[in-house]
C-alpha positions in Angstrom: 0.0 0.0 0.0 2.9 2.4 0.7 4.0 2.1 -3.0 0.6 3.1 -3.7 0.4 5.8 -1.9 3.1 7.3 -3.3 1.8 7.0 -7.0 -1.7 8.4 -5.5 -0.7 11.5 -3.6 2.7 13.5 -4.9 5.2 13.5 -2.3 5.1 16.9 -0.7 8.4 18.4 -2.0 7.8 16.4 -5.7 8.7 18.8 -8.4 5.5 20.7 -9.0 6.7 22.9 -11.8 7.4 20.2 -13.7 4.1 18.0 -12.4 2.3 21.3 -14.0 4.0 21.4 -17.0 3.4 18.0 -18.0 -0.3 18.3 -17.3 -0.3 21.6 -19.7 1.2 19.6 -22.0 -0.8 16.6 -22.0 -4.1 18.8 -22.2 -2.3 20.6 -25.2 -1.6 17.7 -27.1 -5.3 15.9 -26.2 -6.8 19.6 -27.6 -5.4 19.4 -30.4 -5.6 15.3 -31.2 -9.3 16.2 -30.6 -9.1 19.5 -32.8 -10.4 21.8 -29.9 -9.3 24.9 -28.3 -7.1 25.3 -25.2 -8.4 29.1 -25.2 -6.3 31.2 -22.8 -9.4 31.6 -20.6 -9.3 27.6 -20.5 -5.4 27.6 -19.7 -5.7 29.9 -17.2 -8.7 27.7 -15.4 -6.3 24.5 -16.0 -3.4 26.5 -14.6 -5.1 27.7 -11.4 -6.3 24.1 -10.8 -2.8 22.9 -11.6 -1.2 25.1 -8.8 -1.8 22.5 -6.1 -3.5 19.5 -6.0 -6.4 20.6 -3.9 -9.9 20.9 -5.2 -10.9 24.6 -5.9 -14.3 26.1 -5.8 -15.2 28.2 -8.8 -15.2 31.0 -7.0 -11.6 30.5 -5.4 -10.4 30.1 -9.4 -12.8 33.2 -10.1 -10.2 34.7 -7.4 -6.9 33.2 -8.8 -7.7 33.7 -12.4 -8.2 37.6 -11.6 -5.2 38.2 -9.6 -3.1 38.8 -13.4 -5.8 41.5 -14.8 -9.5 41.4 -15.0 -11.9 38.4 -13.4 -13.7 36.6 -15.3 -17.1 36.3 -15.8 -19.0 33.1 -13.5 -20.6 31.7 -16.4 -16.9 32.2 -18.6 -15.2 30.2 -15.6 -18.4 27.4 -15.6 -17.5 27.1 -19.3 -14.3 26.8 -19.0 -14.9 24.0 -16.4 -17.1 22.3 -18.6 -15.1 22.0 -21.6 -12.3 20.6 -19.4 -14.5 17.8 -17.5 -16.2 16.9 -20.9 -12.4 16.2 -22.4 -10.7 14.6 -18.8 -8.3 17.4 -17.9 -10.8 18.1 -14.5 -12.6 16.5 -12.2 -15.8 17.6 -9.8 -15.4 16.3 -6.2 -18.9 16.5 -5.8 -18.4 15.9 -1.8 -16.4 19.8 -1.6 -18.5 21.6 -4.7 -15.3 21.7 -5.5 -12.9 20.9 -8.9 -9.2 19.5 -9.3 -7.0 19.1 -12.4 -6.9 15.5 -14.0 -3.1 14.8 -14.2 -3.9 11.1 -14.9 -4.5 9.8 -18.9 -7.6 7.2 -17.9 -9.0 5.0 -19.8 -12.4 4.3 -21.6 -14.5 2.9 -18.6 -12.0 4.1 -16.1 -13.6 3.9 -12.5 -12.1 6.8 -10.6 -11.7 6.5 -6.8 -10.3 10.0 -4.6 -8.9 9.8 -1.9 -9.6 13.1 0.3 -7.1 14.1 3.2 -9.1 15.6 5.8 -5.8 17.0 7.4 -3.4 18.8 4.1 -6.4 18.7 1.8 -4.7 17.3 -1.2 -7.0 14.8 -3.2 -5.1 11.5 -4.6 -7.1 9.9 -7.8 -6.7 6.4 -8.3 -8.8 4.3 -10.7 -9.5 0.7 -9.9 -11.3 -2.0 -12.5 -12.2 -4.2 -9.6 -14.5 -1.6 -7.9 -15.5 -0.3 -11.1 -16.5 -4.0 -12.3 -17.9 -4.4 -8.3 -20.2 -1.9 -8.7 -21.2 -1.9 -11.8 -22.1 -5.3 -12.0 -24.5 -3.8 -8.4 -25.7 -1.3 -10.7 -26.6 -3.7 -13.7 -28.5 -6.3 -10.8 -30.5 -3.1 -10.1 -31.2 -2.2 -12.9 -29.7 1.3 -12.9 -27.9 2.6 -15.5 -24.5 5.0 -13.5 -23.9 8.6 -15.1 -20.2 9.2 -13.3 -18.3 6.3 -12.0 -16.9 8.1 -9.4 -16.5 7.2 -5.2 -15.2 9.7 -3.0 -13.8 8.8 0.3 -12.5 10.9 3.2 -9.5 9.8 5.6 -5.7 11.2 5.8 -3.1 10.5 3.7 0.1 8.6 4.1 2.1 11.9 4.3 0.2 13.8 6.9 -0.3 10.1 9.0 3.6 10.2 8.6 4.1 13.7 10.1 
């Protein structure tokens, strides 16, 4: 599980410039594989998601995409958010009304699982077949057709349980 861990949640003095830069690239290069825009007001949303791995409201990314110039518009920010859920670069942690950047290239059918510290905050994002096949097969028995394969869960993580 330690190993896990690790992969899961960035060590806390990992090289987050770089960590950031790869994410800008990889949501670059899926843009334009898809032929879509990575409009600056889109960057800028990725980027103030990118700056820590803690899920943002939209008004705190209202706040940090306005500290360069002008804020933004709500509904330009909600459309920025949307465009970057729809193509995988962000996620919704429905629990905290709250969003985080996707630094992970998932799958088709991916099942995503966060993993919420309750002490630092960060979110880790792990997917996992066997819960996703778990729960889906639950799902199916039920007759109930799931609209995001998503399951939050709250606890600390292995840096702030080793502090």
């Amino acid at each position: 599980m330690r190993g896990m861990s690790q992969a899961v949640f960035p060590a806390p003095d990992h090289d987050h410039d770089r960590c950031t830069a790869d994410a800008l690239r990889h949501a670059e290069a899926l843009c334009e594989a898809r032929a879509q825009r990575l409009t600056p007001i889109r960057r800028q949303v990725l980027e103030a998601l990118l700056a820590s791995h803690k899920p943002l409201g939209a008004y705190e990314i209202i706040e940090r995409t306005g500290e360069a110039g002008a804020r933004p518009a709500p509904i330009t920010v909600y459309r920025a958010l949307d465009f970057l859920m729809e193509n995988g670069l962000v996620h919704r942690i429905e629990s905290r009304n709250a969003f985080i950047a996707c630094i992970h290239n998932h799958g088709s059918g991916d099942f995503v699982v966060f993993l919420i510290c309750e002490r630092c905050g960060a979110v880790g994002e792990a997917s996992s077949k066997a819960v996703g096949e778990t729960l889906k097969s639950a799902a199916k028995a039920a007759g109930f057709s799931p609209k995001a394969p998503v399951v939050e869960i709250s606890g600390i993580c292995a840096h702030c349980r080793g502090s």
